[in-house]
C-alpha positions as CSV (number, residue, x, y, z in Angstrom):
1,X,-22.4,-53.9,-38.2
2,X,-20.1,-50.5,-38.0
3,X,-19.9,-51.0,-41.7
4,X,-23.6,-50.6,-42.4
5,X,-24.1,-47.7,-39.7
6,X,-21.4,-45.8,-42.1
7,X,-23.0,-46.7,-45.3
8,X,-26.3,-45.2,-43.4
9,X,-24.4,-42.4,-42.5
10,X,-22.9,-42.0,-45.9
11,X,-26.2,-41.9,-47.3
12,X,-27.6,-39.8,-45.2
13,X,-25.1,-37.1,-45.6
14,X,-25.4,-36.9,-49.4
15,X,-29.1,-36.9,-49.6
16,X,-29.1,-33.6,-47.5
17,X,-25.9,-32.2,-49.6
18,X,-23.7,-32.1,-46.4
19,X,-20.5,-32.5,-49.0
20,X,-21.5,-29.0,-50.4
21,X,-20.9,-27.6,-46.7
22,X,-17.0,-28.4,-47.5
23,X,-16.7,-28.3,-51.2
24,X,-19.2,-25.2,-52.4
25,X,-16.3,-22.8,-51.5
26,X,-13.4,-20.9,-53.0
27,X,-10.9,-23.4,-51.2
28,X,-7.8,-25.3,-52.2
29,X,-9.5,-28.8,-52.4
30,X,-7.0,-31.9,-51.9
31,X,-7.4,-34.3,-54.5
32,X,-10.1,-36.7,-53.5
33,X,-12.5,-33.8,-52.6
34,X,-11.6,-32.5,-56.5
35,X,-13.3,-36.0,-57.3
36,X,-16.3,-35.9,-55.6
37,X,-16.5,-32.0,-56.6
38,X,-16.6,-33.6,-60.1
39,X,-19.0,-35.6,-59.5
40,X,-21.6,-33.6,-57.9
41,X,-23.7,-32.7,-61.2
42,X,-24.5,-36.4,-61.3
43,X,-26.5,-36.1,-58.1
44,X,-29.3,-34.3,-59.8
45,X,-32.1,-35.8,-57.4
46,X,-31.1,-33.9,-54.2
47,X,-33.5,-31.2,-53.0
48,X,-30.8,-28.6,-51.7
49,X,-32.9,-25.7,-52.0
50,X,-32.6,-25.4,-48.1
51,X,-30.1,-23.3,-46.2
52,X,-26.8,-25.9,-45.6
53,X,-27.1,-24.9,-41.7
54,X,-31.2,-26.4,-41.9
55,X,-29.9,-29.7,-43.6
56,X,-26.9,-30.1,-41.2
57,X,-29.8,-29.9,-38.4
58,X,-32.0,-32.0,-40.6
59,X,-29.1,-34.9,-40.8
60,X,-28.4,-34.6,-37.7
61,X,-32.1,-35.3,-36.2
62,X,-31.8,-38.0,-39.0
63,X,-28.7,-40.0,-37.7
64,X,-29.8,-40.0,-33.7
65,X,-29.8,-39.2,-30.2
66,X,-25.7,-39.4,-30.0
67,X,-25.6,-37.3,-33.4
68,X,-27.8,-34.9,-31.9
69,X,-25.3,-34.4,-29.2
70,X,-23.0,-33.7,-30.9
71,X,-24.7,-31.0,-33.4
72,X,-25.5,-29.3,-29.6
73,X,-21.8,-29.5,-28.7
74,X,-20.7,-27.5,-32.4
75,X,-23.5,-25.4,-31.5
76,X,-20.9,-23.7,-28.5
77,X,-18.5,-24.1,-30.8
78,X,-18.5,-20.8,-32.2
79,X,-15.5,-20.1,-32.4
80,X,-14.9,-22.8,-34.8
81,X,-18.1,-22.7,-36.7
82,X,-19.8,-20.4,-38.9
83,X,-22.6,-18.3,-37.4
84,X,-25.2,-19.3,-39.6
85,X,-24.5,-23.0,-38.8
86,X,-24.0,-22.6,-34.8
87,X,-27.5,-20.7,-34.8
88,X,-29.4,-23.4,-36.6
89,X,-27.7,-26.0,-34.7
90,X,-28.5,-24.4,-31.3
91,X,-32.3,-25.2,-32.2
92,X,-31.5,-29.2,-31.5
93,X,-33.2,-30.8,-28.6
94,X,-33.0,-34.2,-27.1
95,X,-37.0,-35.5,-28.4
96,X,-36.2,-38.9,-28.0
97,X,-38.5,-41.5,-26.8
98,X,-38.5,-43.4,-24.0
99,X,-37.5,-46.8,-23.5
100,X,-39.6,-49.3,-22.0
101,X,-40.6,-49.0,-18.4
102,X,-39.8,-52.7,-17.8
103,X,-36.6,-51.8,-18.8
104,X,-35.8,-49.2,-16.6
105,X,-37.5,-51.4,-13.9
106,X,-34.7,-54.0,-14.9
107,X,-32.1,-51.7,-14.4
108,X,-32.5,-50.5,-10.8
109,X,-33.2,-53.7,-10.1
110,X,-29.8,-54.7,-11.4
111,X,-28.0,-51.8,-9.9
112,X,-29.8,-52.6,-6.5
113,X,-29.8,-56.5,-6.3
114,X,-33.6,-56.6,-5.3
115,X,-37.3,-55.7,-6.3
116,X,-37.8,-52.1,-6.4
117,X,-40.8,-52.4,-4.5
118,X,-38.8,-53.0,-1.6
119,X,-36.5,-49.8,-2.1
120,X,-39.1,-47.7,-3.5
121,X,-42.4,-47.0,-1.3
122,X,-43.9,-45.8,-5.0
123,X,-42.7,-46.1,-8.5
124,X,-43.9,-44.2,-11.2
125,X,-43.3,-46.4,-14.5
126,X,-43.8,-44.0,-17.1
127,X,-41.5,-41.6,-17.4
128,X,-41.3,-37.8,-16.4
129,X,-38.7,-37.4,-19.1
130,X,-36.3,-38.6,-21.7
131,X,-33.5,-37.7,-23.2
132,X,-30.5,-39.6,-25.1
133,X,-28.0,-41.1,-22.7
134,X,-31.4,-41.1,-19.6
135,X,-34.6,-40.7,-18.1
136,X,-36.3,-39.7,-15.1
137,X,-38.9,-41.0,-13.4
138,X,-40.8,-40.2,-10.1
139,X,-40.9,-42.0,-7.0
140,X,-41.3,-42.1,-3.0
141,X,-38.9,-43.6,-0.6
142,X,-39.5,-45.5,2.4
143,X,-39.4,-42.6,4.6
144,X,-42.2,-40.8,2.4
145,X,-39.9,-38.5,0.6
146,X,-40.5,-37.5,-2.8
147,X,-37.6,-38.3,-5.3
148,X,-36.9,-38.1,-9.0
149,X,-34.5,-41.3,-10.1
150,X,-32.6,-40.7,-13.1
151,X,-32.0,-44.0,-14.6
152,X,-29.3,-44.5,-17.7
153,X,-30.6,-46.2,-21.2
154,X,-29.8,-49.4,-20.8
155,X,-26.9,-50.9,-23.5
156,X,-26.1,-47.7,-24.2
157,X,-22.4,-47.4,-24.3
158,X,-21.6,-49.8,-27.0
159,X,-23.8,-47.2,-28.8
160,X,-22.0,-44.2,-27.6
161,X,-18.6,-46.2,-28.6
162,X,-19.6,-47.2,-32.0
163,X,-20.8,-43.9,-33.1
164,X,-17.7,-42.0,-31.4
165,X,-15.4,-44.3,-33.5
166,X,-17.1,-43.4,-37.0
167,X,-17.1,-39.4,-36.0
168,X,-13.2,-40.0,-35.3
169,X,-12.9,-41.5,-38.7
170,X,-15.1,-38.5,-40.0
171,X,-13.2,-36.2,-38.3
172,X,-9.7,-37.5,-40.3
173,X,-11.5,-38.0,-43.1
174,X,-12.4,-34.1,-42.8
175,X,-8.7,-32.8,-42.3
176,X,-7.6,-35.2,-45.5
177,X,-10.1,-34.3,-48.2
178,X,-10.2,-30.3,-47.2
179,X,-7.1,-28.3,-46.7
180,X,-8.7,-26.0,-44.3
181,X,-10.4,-28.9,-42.9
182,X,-7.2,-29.0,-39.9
183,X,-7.9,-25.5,-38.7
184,X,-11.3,-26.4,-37.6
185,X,-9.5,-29.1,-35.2
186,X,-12.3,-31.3,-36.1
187,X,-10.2,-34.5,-33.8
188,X,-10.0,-32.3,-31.3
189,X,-13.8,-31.8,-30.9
190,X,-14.7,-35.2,-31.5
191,X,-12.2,-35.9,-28.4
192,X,-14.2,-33.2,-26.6
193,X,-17.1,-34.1,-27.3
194,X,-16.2,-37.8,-25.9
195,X,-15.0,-37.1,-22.6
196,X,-17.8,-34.7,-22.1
197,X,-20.8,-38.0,-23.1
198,X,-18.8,-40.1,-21.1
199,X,-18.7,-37.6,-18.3
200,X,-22.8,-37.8,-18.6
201,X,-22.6,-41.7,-18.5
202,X,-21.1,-41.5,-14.5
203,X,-24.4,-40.5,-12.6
204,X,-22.2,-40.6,-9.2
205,X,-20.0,-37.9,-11.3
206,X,-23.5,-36.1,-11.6
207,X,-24.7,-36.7,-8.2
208,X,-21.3,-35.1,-7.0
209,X,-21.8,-31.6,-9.1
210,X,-25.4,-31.6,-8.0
211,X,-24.0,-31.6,-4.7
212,X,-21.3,-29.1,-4.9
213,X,-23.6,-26.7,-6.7
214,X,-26.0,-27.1,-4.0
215,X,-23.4,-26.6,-0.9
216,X,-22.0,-23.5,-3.2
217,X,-25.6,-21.6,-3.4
218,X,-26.4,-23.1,0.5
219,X,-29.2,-20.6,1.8
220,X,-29.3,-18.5,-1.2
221,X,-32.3,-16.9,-2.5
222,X,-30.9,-16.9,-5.9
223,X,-30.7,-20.7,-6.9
224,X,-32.4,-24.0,-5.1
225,X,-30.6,-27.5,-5.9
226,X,-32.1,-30.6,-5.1
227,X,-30.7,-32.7,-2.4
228,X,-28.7,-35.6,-3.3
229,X,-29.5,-39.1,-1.7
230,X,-26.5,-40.7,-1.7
231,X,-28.0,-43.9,-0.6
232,X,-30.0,-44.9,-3.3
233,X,-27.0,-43.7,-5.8
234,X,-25.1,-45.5,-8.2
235,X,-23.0,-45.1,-11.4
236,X,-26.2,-45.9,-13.7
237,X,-29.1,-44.4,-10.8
238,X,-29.2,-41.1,-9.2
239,X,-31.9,-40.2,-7.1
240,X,-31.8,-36.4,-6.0
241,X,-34.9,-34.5,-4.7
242,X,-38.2,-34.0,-6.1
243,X,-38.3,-30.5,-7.1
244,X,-41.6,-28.4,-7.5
245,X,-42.0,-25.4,-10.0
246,X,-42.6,-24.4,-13.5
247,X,-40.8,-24.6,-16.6
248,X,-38.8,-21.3,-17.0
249,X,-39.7,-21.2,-20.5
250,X,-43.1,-20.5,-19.0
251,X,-43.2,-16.9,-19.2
252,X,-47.0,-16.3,-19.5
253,X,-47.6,-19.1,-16.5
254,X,-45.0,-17.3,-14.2
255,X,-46.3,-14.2,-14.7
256,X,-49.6,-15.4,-14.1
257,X,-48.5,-17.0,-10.2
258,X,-47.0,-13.3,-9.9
259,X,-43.4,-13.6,-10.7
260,X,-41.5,-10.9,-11.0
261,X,-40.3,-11.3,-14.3
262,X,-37.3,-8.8,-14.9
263,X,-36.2,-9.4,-11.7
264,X,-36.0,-13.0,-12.7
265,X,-34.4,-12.2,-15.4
266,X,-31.7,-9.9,-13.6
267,X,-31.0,-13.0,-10.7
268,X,-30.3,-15.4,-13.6
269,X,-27.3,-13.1,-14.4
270,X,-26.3,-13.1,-10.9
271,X,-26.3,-16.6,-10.3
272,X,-23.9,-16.7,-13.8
273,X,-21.7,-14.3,-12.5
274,X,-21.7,-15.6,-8.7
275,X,-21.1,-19.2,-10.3
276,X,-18.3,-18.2,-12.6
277,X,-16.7,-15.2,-10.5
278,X,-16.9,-16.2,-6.5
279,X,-17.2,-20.0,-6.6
280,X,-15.5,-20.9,-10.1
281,X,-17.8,-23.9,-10.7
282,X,-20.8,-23.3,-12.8
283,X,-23.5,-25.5,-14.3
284,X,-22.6,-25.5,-18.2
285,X,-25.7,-26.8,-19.2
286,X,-28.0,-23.8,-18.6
287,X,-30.9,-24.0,-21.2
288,X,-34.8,-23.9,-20.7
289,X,-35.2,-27.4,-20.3
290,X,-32.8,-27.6,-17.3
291,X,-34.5,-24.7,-15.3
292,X,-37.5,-24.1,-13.2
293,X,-39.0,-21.2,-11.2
294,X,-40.6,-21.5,-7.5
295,X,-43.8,-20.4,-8.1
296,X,-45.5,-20.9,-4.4
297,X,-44.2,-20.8,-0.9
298,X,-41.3,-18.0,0.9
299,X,-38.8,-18.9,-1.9
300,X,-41.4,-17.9,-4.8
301,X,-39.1,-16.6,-7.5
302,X,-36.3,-18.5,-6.7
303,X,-34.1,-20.7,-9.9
304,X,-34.4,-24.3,-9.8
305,X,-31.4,-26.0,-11.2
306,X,-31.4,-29.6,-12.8
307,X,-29.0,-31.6,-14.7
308,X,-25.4,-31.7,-13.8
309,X,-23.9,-33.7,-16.0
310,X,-21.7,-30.8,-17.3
311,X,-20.3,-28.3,-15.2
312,X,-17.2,-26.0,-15.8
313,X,-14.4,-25.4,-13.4
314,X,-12.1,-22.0,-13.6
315,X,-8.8,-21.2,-11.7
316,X,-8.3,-18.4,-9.8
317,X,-6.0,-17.4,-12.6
318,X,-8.7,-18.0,-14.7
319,X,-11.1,-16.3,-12.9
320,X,-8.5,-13.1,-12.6
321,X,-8.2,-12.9,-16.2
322,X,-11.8,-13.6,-16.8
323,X,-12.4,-10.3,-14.8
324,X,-10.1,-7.9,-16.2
325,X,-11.0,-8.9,-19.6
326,X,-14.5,-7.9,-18.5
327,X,-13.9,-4.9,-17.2
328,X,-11.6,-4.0,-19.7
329,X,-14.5,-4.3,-22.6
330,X,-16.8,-2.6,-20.4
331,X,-14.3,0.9,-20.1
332,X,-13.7,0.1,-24.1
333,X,-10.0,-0.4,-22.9
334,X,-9.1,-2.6,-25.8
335,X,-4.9,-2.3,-25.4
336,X,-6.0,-4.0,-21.4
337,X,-7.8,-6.6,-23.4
338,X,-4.8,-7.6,-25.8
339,X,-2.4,-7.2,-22.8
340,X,-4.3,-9.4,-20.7
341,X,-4.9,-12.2,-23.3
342,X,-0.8,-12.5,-23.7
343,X,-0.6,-12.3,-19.9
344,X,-3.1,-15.0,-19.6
345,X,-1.1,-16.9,-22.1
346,X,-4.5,-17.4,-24.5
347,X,-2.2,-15.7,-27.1
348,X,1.1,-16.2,-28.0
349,X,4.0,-14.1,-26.0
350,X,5.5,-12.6,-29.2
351,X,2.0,-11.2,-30.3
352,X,1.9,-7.8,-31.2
353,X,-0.1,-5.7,-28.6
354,X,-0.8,-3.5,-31.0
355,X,-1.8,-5.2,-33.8
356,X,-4.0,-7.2,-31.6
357,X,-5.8,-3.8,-30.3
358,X,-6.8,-3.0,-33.7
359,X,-8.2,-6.0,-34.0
360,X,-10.1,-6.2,-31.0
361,X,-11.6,-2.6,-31.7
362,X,-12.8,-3.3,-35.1
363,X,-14.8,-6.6,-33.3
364,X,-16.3,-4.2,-30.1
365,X,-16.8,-0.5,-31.7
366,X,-20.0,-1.5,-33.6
367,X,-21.6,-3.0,-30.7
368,X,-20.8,0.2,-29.1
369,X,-22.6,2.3,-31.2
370,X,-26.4,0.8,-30.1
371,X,-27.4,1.6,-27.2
372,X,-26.2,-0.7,-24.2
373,X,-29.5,-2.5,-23.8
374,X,-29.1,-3.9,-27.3
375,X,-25.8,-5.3,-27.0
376,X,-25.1,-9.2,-26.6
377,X,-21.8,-9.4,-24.4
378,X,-22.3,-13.2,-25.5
379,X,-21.8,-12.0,-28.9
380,X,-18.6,-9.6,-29.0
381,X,-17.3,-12.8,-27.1
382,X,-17.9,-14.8,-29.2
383,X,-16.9,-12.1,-32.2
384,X,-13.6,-11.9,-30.1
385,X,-13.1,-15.6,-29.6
386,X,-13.4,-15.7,-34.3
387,X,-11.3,-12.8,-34.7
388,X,-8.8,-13.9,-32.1
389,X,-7.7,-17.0,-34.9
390,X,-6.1,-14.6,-36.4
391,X,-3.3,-14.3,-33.6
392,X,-3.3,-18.3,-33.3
393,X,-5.1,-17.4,-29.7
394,X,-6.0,-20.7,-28.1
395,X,-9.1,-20.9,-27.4
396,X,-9.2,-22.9,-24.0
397,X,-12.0,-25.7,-23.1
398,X,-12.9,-24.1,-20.0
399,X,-13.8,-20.9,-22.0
400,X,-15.8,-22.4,-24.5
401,X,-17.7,-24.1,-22.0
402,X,-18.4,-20.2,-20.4
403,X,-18.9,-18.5,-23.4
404,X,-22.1,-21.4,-24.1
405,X,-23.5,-20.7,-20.6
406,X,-23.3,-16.8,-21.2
407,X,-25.3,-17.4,-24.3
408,X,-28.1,-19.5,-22.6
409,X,-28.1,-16.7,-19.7
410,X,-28.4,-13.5,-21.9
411,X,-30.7,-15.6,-24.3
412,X,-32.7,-17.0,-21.4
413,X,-32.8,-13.1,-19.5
414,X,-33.6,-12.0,-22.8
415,X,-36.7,-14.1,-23.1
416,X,-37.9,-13.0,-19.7
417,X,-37.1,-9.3,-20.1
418,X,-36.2,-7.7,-23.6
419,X,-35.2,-4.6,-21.6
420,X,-32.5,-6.4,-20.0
421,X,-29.1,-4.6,-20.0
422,X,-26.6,-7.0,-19.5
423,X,-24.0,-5.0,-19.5
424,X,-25.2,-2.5,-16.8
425,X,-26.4,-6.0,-15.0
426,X,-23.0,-7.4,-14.4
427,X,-20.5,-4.3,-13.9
428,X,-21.3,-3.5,-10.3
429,X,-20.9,-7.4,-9.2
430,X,-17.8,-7.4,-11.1
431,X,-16.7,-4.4,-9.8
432,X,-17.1,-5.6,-6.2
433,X,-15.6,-8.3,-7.1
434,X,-12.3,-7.2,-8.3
435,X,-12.2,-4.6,-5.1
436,X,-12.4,-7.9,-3.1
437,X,-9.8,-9.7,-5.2
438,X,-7.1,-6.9,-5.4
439,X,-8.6,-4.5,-2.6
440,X,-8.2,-4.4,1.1
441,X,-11.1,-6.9,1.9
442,X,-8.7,-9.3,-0.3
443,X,-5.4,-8.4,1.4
444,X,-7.1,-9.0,4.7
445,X,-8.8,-12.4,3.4
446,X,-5.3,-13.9,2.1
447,X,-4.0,-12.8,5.5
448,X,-6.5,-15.2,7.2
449,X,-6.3,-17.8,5.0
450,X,-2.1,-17.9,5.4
451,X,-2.1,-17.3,8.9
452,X,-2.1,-21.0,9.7
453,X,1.3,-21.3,7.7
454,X,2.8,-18.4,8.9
455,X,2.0,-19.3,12.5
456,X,3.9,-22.9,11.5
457,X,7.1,-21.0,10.0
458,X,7.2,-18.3,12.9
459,X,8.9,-20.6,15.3
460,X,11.6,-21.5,13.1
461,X,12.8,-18.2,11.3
462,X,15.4,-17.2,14.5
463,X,17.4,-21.0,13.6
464,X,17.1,-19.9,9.9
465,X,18.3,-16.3,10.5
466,X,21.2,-18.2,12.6
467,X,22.0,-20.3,9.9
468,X,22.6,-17.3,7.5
469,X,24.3,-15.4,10.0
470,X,26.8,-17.7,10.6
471,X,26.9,-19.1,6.9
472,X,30.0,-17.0,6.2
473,X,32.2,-19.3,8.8
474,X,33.1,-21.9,6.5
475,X,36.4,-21.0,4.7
476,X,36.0,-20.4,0.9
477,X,37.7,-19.2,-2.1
478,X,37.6,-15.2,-2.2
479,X,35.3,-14.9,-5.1
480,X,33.0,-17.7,-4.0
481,X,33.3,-16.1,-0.2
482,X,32.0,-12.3,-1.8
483,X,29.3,-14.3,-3.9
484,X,27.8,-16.3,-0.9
485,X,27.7,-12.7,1.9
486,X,25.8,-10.9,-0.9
487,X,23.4,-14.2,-0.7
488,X,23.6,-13.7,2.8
489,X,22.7,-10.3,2.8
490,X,19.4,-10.7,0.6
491,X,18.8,-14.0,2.7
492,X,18.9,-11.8,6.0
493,X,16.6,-9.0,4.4
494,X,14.4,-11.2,3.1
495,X,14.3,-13.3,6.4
496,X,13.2,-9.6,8.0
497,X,10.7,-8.9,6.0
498,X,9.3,-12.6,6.1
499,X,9.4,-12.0,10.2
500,X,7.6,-8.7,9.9
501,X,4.8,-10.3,7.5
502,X,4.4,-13.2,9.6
503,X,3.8,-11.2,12.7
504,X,1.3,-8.9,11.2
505,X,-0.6,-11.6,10.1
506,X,-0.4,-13.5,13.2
507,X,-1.4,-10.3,14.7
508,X,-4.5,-9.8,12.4
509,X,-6.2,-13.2,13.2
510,X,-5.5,-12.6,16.7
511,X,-7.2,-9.4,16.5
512,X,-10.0,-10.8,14.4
């Protein structure tokens, strides 16, 4: 079977000229790609008048649901892929149709050991939507709550398994037969790309970012989540809340329920920035289809997120360096930028700072030049991220994952607002937030949050201070005797200064 799926994907790829994407170029060709180079002339009954990037997309659509995944994961690839080709493949969308309501019916019924009529008070069998790896449908439970149930293609995994395997052997056969073919790490985002679609195939995994997201943004006016019902969940069913509102893509229908459009557009910023900067957990899936707008009610106006099956998760390091980095292209501080980078560890320690500056200048001055209103921060990012090869910077997961969701936010406030200045949008939150990080607020907050383990240590510094008073009783060679009191005598300051800390913050909880 996985012999004629490769024969079918063989075929596919010549007949939209997708060995001209790897061989039309002034490379050093390994051998074997010499020998199909050669052979190309013969092929004189391909139509390749089209761009290379609309027949990738074309093949793509061509191949499948799980093919088409994975043209949307290169499309966030940009560091990796030409523009040209991470524009057109951007444009690829999950149509696929929906399998058979008695199917679906078969699978909740397998996942919860009786007839859905008796967990469901209603069941609606066609679907609501479908996509590759799922669909939704509505229902009511018992109680007389409204629900969507998100129900996983059934037999889909030995799918998802065979077509992984042959873009693994695509992937080598990529590095062997072009010898530029390695830097493009073409394993590496096949691996990616695997343990993201199998991260989609766990709804409880889902069910547990939906949750999280919703806890984060708990009485916000920004962002509504649906509730989770944990209940009725399972690894292949998730059943989450029913949630009201209209298609943010939309524009003329929000506008026409009175929704304030550029402020819309300036809280979907906020909710990126609040996501990545004070919670570091954001929803990495951001695109039209996954958001909807409160059009009725107190909370008109208000996001409405769905589809967790990728989120992103940044470190507090992370989120530090993300910050300064920010700031630092805002105030055109480009030496800050390199410096932070090697800091960060993205770039190698023996970089030149430099050299790197240069670099990072010649990428930000043009945008520079237009007025701010005009200028994609998604884009000098991602400009960054190409130049920043060069230096053999890293570029890590977690940032490629960020760098996607900035794109669908600027795009997405773009759409809603042309006039939107991201730029201006975003410094003031990230100014505030760096005051709390490094100001007083943030001295105060690590305070409180350590107080608990100073308050455990406080009782036992006098036996330690005791212990390195009298350390210098044991006899010991004369040399080792003049080493261990100078130990001694930074042990006891140190001990001091660990007393007075403790105190102060034992102090400032009390107080507080």
């Amino acid at each position: 079977m996985r012999i004629f799926r490769l024969i079918r994907i063989a075929r596919v790829a010549y007949r939209y000229g997708l060995d001209n994407l790897i061989l039309d170029h002034d490379l050093d060709l390994g051998f074997w790609a010499r020998v199909i180079k050669a052979t190309q002339g013969l092929m004189f009954w391909r139509d390749l008048s089209a761009p290379r990037a609309v027949r990738l997309r074309l093949a793509l659509e061509d191949l499948g649901p799980i093919f088409v995944k994975f043209g949307q994961l290169l499309s966030t690839r940009r560091d990796l892929m030409p523009l040209d080709i991470a524009d057109e493949l951007a444009k690829l969308q999950d149509r696929v149709p929906p399998f058979a309501s008695e199917l679906a019916i078969a699978e909740l019924e397998k996942a919860y050991g009786k007839p859905v009529h008796q967990v469901f008070a209603e069941f609606e069998r066609e679907p609501v939507a479908s996509a590759s790896v799922a669909q939704v449908h509505f229902a009511v439970l018992p109680d007389g709550r409204e629900v969507a149930v998100k129900i996983l293609r059934p037999g889909i995994l030995p799918v998802i398994e065979h077509d992984i395997a042959l873009l693994q052997v695509a992937a080598s056969l990529l590095e062997t037969v072009w010898a530029d073919g390695r830097r493009l790490k073409p394993r590496e985002v096949v691996a990616e790309f695997d343990k993201y679609l199998h991260y989609e195939l766990d709804l409880m995994r889902e069910a547990a970012n939906c949750s999280q997201l919703r806890r984060n943004f708990e009485g916000s006016d920004l962002l509504i989540l649906p509730e989770v019902h944990w209940d009725w969940c399972t690894t292949s069913v998730m059943v989450m809340e029913r949630m009201h509102g209209t298609t943010i893509s939309q524009v003329d229908a929000l506008r026409e329920k009175g929704v304030d459009i550029p402020r819309l557009a300036r809280a979907g910023v906020e909710i990126f920035f609040t996501q990545v900067f004070r919670d570091g957990f954001f929803h990495a899936d951001m695109h039209p289809g996954n958001i909807s707008v409160v059009t009725e009610g107190p909370r008109e106006g208000c996001y409405i997120a769905l589809d967790f099956g990728i989120v992103g998760t940044l470190s507090d390091v992370d989120k530090n360096y993300l910050a300064q980095n920010f700031l630092a292209f805002f105030k055109r501080d480009y030496k800050r930028v390199a410096e932070v980078h090697i800091e960060s560890g993205w770039a190698p320690k023996d970089t030149r700072v430099d050299e790197f500056e240069a670099a990072i200048r010649s990428v930000c001055e043009p945008f520079f030049d237009r007025p701010l209103k005009e200028i994609s921060l998604g884009r000098v990012l991602l400009r960054l991220f190409q130049t920043s090869r060069q230096f053999n910077v890293e570029i890590q997961p977690q940032l490629v994952l960020l760098q996607k969701t900035l794109l669908n936010i600027e795009g997405l406030g773009r759409d809603l607002d042309p006039e939107l200045d991201l730029w201006n949008t975003a410094l003031p939150y990230l100014d505030r937030w760096m005051s709390e990080q490094l100001g007083w607020r943030a001295l105060a907050s690590n305070l409180k949050r350590e107080a608990a383990s100073w308050a455990k240590l406080l009782p036992t510094l006098p036996r330690l201070v005791h212990q390195a008073l009298t350390a210098t009783a044991t006899p010991a060679p004369k040399l080792e005797l003049e080493n261990l009191a100078a130990e001694v005598r930074g042990l006891r300051h140190l001990l001091w200064v660990a007393l007075a800390v403790a105190v102060f913050a034992l102090g400032f909880v009390i107080l507080r």
